[in-house]
C-alpha positions as CSV (number, residue, x, y, z in Angstrom):
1,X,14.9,19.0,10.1
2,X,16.6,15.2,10.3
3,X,16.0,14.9,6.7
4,X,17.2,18.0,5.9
5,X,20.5,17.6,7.9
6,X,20.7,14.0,6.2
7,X,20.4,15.4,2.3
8,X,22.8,18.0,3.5
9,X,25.5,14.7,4.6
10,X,25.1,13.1,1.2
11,X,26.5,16.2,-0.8
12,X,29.7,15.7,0.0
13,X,31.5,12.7,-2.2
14,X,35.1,11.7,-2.8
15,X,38.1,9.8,-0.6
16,X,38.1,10.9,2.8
17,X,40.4,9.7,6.1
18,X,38.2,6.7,6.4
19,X,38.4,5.6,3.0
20,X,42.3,6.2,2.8
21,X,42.1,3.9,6.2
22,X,40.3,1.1,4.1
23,X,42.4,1.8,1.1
24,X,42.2,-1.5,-1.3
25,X,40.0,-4.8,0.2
26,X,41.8,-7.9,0.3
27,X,41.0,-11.5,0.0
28,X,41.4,-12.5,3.8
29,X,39.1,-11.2,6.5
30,X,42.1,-10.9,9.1
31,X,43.9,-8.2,6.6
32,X,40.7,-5.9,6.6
33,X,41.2,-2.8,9.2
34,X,38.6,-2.7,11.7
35,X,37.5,0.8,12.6
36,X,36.5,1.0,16.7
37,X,34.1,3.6,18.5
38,X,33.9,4.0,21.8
39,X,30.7,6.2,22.4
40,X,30.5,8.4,25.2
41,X,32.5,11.0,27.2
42,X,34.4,8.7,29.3
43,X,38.0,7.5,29.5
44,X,38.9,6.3,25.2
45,X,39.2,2.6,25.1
46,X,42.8,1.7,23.7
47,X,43.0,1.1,19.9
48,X,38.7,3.1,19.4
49,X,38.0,6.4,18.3
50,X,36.3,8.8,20.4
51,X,33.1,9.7,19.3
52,X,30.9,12.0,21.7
53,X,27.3,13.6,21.3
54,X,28.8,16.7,20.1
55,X,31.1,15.3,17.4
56,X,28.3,16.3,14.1
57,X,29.0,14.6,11.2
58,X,31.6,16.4,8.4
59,X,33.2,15.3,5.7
60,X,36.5,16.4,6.4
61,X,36.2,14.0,9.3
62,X,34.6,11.3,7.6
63,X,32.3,10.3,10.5
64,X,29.9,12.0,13.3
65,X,26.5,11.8,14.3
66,X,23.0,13.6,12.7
67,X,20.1,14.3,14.9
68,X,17.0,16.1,15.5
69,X,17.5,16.6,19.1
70,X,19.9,16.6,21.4
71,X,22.6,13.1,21.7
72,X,23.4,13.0,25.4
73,X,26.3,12.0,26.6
74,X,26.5,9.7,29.9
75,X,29.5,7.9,31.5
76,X,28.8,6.1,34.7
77,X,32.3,6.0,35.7
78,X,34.1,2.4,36.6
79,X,37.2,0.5,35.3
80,X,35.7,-1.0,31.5
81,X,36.3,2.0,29.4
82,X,33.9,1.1,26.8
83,X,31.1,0.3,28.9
84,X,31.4,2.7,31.4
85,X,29.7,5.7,29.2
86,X,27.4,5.4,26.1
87,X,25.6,7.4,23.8
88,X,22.0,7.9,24.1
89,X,19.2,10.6,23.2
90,X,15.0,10.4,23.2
91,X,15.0,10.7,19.9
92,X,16.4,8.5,16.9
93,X,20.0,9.8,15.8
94,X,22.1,8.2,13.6
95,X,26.1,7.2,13.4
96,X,27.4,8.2,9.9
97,X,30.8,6.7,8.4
98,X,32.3,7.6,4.6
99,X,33.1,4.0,3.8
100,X,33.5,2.6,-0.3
101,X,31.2,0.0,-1.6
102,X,31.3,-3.0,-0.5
103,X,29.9,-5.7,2.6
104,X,30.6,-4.4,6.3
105,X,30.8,-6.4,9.5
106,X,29.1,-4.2,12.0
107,X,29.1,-4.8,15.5
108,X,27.2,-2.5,18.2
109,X,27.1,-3.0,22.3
110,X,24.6,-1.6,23.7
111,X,23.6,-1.4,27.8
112,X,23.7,0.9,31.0
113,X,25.2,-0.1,34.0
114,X,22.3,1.5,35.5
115,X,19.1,1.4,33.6
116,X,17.4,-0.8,31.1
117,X,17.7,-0.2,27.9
118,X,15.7,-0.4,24.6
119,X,17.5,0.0,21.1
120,X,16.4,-1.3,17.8
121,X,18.8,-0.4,14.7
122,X,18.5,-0.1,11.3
123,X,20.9,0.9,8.3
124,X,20.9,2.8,5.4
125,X,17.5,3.1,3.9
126,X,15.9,1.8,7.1
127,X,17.4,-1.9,6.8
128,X,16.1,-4.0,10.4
129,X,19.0,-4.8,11.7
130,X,18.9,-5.2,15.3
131,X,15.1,-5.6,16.3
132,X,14.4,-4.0,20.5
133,X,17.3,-5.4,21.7
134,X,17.0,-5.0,25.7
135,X,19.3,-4.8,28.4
136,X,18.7,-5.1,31.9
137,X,20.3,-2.6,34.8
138,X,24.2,-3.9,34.5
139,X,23.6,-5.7,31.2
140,X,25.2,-5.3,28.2
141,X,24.8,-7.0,24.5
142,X,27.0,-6.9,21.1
143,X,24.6,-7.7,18.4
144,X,26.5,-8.3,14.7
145,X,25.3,-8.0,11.2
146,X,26.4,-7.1,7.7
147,X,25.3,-4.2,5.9
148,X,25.7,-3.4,2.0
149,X,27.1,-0.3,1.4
150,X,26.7,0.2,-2.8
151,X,26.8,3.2,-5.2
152,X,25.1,3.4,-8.8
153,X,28.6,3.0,-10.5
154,X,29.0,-0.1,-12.3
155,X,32.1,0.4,-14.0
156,X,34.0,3.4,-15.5
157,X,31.7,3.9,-18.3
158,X,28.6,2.5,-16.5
159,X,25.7,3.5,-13.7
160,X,22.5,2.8,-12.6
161,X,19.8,5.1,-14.4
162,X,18.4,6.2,-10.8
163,X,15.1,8.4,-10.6
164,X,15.0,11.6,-9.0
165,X,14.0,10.8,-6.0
166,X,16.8,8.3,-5.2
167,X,19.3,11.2,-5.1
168,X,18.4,11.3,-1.8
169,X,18.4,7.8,-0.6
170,X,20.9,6.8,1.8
171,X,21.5,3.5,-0.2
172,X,23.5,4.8,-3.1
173,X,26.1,7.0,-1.2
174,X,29.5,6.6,0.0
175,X,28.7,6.0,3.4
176,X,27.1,3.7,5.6
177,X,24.3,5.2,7.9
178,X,23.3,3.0,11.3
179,X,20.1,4.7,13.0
180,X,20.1,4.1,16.6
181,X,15.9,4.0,17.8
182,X,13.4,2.5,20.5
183,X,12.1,4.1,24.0
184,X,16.1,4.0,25.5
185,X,19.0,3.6,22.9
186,X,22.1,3.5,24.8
187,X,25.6,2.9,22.5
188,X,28.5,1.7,24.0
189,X,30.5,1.0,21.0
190,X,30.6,0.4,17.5
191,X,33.1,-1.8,15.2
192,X,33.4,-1.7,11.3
193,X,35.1,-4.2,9.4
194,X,34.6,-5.2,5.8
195,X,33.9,-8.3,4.7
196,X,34.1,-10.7,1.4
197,X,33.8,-13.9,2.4
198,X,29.5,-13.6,3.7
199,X,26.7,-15.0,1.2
200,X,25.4,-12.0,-0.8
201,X,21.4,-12.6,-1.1
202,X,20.8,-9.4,-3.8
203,X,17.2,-8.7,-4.3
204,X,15.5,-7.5,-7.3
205,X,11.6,-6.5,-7.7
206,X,9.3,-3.4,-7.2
207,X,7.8,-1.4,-4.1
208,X,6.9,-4.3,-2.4
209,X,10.3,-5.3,-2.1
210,X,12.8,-2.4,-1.9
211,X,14.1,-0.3,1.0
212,X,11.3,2.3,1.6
213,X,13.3,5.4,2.3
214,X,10.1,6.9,4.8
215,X,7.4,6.6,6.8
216,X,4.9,5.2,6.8
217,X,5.9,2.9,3.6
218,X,7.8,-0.5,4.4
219,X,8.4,-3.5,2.2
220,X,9.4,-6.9,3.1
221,X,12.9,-6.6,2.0
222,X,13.9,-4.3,4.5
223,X,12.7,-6.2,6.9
224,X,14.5,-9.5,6.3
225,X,18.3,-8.6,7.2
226,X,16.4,-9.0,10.5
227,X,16.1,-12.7,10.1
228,X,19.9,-13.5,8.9
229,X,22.9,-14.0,10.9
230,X,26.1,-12.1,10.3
231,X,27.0,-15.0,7.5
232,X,24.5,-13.5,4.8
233,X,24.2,-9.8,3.8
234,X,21.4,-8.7,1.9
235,X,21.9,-6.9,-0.8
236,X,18.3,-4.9,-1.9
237,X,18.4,-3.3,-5.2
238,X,14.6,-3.5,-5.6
239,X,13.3,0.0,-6.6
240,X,9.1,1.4,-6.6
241,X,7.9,1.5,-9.9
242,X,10.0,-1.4,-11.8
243,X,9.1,-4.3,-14.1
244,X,11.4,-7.0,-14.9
245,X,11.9,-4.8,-18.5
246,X,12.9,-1.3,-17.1
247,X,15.1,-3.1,-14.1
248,X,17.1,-4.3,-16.9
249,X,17.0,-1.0,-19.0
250,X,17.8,0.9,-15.7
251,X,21.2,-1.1,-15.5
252,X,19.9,-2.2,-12.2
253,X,20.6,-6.1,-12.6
254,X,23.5,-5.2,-14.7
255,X,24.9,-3.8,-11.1
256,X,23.9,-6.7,-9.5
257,X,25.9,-9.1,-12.2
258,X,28.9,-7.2,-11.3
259,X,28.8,-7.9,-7.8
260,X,27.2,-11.4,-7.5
261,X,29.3,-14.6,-7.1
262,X,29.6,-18.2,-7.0
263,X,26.9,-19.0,-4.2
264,X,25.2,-16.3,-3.7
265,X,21.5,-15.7,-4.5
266,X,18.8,-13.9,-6.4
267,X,15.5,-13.0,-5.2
268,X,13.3,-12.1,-8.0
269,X,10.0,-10.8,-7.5
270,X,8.1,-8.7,-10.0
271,X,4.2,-8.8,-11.2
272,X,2.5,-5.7,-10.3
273,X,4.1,-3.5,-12.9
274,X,4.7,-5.5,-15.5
275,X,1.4,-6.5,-16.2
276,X,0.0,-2.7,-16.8
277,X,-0.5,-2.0,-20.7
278,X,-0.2,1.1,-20.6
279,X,3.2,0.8,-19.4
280,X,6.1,0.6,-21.6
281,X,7.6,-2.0,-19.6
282,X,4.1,-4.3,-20.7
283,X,4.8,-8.1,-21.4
284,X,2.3,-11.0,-21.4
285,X,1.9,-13.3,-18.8
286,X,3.1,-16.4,-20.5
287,X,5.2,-15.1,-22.9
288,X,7.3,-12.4,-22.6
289,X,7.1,-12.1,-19.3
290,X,7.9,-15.6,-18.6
291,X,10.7,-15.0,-20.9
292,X,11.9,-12.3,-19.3
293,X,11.9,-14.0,-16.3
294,X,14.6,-17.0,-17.6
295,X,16.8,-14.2,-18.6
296,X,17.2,-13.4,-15.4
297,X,18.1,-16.9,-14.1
298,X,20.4,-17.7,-17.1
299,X,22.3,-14.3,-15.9
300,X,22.7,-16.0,-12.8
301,X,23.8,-19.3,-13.6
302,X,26.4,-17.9,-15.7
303,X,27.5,-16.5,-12.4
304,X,27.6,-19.8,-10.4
305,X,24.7,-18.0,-8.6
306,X,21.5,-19.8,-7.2
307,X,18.3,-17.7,-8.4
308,X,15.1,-17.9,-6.8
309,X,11.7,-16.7,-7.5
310,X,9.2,-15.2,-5.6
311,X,4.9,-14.9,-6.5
312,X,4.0,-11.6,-6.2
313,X,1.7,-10.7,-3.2
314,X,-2.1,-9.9,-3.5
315,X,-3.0,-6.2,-3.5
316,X,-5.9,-5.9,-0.5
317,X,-9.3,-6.6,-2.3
318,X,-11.8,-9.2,-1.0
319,X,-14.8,-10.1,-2.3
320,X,-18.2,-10.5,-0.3
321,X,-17.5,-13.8,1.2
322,X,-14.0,-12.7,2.5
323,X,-11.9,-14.3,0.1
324,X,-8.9,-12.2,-1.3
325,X,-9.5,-11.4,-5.0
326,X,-6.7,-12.0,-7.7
327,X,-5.9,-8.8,-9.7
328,X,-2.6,-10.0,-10.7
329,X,-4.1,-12.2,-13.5
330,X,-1.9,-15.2,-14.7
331,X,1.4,-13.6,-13.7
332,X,1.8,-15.6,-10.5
333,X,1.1,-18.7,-12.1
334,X,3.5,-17.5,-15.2
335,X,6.1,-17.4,-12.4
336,X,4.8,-21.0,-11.3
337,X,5.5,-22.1,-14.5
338,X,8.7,-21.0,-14.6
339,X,10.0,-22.3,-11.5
340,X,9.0,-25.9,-12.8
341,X,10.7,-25.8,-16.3
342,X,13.9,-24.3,-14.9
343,X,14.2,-26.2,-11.5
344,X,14.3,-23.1,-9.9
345,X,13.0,-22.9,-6.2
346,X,9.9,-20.9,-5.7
347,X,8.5,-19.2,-2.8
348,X,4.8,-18.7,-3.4
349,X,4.4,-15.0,-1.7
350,X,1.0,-14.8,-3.8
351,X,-0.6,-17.9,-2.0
352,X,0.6,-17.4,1.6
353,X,-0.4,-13.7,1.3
354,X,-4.1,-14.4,1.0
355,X,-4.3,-16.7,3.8
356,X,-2.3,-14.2,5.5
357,X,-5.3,-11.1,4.6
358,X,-7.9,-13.2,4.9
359,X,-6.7,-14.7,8.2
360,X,-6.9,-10.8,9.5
361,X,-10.2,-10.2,7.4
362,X,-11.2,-7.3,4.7
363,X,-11.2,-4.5,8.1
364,X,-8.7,-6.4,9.9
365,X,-5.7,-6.8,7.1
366,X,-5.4,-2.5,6.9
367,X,-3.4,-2.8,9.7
368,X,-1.0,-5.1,6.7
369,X,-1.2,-1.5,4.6
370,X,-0.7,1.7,4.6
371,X,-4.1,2.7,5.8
372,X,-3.5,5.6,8.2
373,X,-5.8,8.2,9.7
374,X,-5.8,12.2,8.8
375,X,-3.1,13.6,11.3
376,X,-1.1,10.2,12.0
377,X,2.2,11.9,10.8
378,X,3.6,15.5,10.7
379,X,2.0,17.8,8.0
380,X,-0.4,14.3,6.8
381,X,-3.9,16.2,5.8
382,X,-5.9,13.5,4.8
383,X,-6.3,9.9,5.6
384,X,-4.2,7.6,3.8
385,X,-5.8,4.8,1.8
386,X,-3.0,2.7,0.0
387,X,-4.0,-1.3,-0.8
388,X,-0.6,-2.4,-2.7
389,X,1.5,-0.3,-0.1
390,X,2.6,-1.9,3.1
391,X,3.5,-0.8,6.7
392,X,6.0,-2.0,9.1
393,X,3.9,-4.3,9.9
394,X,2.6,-5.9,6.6
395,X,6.1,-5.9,5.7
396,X,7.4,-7.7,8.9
397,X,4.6,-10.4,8.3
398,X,5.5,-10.8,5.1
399,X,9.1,-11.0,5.3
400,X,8.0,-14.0,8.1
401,X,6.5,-15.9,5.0
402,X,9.7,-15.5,2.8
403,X,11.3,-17.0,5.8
404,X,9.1,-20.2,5.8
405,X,10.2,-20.0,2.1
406,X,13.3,-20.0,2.5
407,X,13.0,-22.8,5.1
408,X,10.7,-25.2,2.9
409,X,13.0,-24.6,-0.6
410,X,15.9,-23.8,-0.1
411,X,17.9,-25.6,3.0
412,X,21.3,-24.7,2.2
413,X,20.2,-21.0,2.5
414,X,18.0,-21.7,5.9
415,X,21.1,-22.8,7.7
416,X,21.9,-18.8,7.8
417,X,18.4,-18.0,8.9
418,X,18.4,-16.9,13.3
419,X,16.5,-19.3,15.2
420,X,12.9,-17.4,14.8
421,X,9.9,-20.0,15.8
422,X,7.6,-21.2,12.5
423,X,5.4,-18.6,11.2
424,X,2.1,-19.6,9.6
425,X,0.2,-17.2,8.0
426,X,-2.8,-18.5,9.0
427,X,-2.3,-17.4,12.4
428,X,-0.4,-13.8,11.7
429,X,0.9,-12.0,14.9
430,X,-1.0,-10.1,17.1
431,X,-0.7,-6.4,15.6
432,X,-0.8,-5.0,18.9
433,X,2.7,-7.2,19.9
434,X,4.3,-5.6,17.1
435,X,6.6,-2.6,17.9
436,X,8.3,-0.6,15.2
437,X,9.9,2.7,16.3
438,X,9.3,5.4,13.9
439,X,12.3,6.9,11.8
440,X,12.6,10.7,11.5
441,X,11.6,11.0,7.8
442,X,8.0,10.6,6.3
443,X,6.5,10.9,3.1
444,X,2.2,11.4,2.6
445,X,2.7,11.0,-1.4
446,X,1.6,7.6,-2.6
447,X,4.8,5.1,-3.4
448,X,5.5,4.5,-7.1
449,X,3.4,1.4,-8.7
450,X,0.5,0.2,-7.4
């Protein structure tokens, strides 16, 4: 039903209140609008927007809420209109606002003068935002981040080719989507103000990178907005299914030149598809792939931009002595290669993911994929046996060793990282210490690209 009402929310396009409220952005952060909710049935907060459990989203509005169950409202009473009521429901619901394209400064306070609380967030295509933020009885927190809100227009005679499927994904509307999860979301309030002056770090790569729209399919590039503070928005145009040929014939890093800038980044990881030759998108290791591959970072320099490549990942095969077996051939060390002839900093994603599998073992790193018994999920049948696939918790881990990456190669992007302690892959974390609260909408089919 949630995924139903959410295709249903994405129909509707064109200006609404809230983009005639934004209107046309403007260099200086202090000229940007800031939209205010006060969640809850209580007394309004001066200068916020009254949004209550009721209050459905519509587009003649231009914001409300979508859920599966009931959003209860609860106001405790006292003095502090914004914190006096909140928001909550026992199962995830989401805040949804018509916004245009472009970086937005979100800011959500969460907390019960009564109860403890529980509330993770994510964004859009099930960006980690917020990870279990808790409260304690009379305790209240504001966590900020950015979020990239983005359509497929490039420019007035130019879009991204999107498949079928990505008609439905809450990354290329005009609206930004915040899912409110965990064991006891409570929502005091929520602020929007957009943003230029953040580092942009836009991603570009396959299924192992982009925002998986639904369970139980993850990739490490929804999990890293996690890891950033609210200096850096990540930008994830990574789509299952693409090689570094068809993300270019797809217009999809033709979008990202027309948004990147001086000092931002780009993320490139690619591998598993372009090395199938069968596929049209086919290029040898060491020549057109590697080719391919400095295309991309000239694009970038021309923008001022710093690019970066990532190794691809191992798929999960071991051989009988527990070592991790290569099956990406010589692409990662193409990509190696690469990194040394154009000075370009390198985070090795294929070496610290098999110490990362073999540190869990060949039984022990399913937990890293999407490797799920018959009747794990609504209407899931038969067991699901994925090896190139992630889950949430693959995906976290592996987001962890772009961190370290990030931390080793390139400084002047670590500054921006949270303070998270070192991660070694030899020594994952425990799976059972890892809590990811399941979003509405799942999906049994196999992800594009393996």
């Amino acid at each position: 039903m949630i995924q139903h009402l959410i295709n249903i929310s994405l129909i509707a396009a064109g200006l609404t209140i809230i983009q005639g409220i934004y209107g046309q952005a403007t260099p200086h952060e202090e000229s940007q609008p800031c939209l205010r909710f006060d969640m809850g049935p209580g007394k309004v907060e001066t200068g916020y927007i009254q949004v209550t459990g009721s209050m459905t989203y519509n587009p003649e509005r231009g914001f409300g809420l979508i859920s599966g169950a009931p959003v209860l409202d609860i106001d405790r009473g006292g003095k502090d209109a914004l914190r006096r009521d909140f928001c909550t429901s026992h199962e995830p619901f989401f805040f949804v606002i018509d916004l245009p394209e472009g970086n937005y400064e979100v800011k959500i306070t969460t907390g019960d003068r009564k109860k403890t609380t529980l509330t993770t967030v994510k964004a859009e295509n099930r960006r980690l935002m917020l990870e279990n933020v808790k409260t304690l009885r009379r305790e209240f927190q504001t966590g900020t981040f950015i979020v990239n809100v983005r359509t497929p227009r490039i420019n007035d005679t130019a879009v991204i080719r999107l498949k079928p499927r990505e008609f439905g994904y809450l990354n290329w509307d005009d609206k930004l989507t915040l899912e409110f999860n965990n064991s006891k979301p409570c929502i005091n309030s929520v602020e929007i103000r957009k943003t230029v002056s953040v580092v942009t770090v836009f991603l570009a790569g396959n299924s192992t990178v982009t925002d998986q729209a639904k369970e139980p399919w993850a990739a490490w590039g929804q999990m890293i907005p996690r890891f950033f503070n609210a200096d850096v928005v990540v930008a994830n145009l990574a789509e299952s299914g693409e090689a570094l040929k068809s993300f270019v014939a797809e217009n999809r890093l033709m979008k990202i030149m027309s948004l990147i800038r001086p000092g931002d980044y780009l993320f490139i990881e690619f591998g598993h598809n372009d090395q199938k030759p069968e596929g049209s998108a086919y290029v040898e290791p060491f020549t057109g792939y590697k080719e391919m591959l400095k295309k991309y970072i000239q694009e970038a320099r021309v923008k001022d931009a710093f690019p970066v490549l990532l190794t691809s990942m191992h798929r999960r095969k071991f051989d009988e002595d527990g070592k991790v077996i290569n099956t990406h051939g010589d692409y990662p060390e193409a990509v190696r290669q690469v990194a040394r002839e154009e000075n370009v900093p390198l985070i090795d994603l294929n070496a610290m993911s098999a110490t990362l599998y073999e540190a869990l073992g060949a039984e022990g790193s399913k937990k890293l994929f999407v490797h799920y018994l018959a009747g794990s999920f609504p209407g899931q049948d038969t067991e699901l046996k994925d090896d190139t696939h992630h889950s949430p918790y693959g995906s976290y881990e592996l987001a962890k060793c772009v961190v370290e990456g990030i931390k080793t190669n390139i400084p002047e992007l670590a500054v921006y990282l949270l303070d998270t302690p070192a991660f070694d892959p030899a020594h994952p974390d425990p799976y059972e210490s890892f809590f990811w609260p399941v979003s509405p909408a799942h999906e049994m089919a196999k992800s594009e690209g393996q």
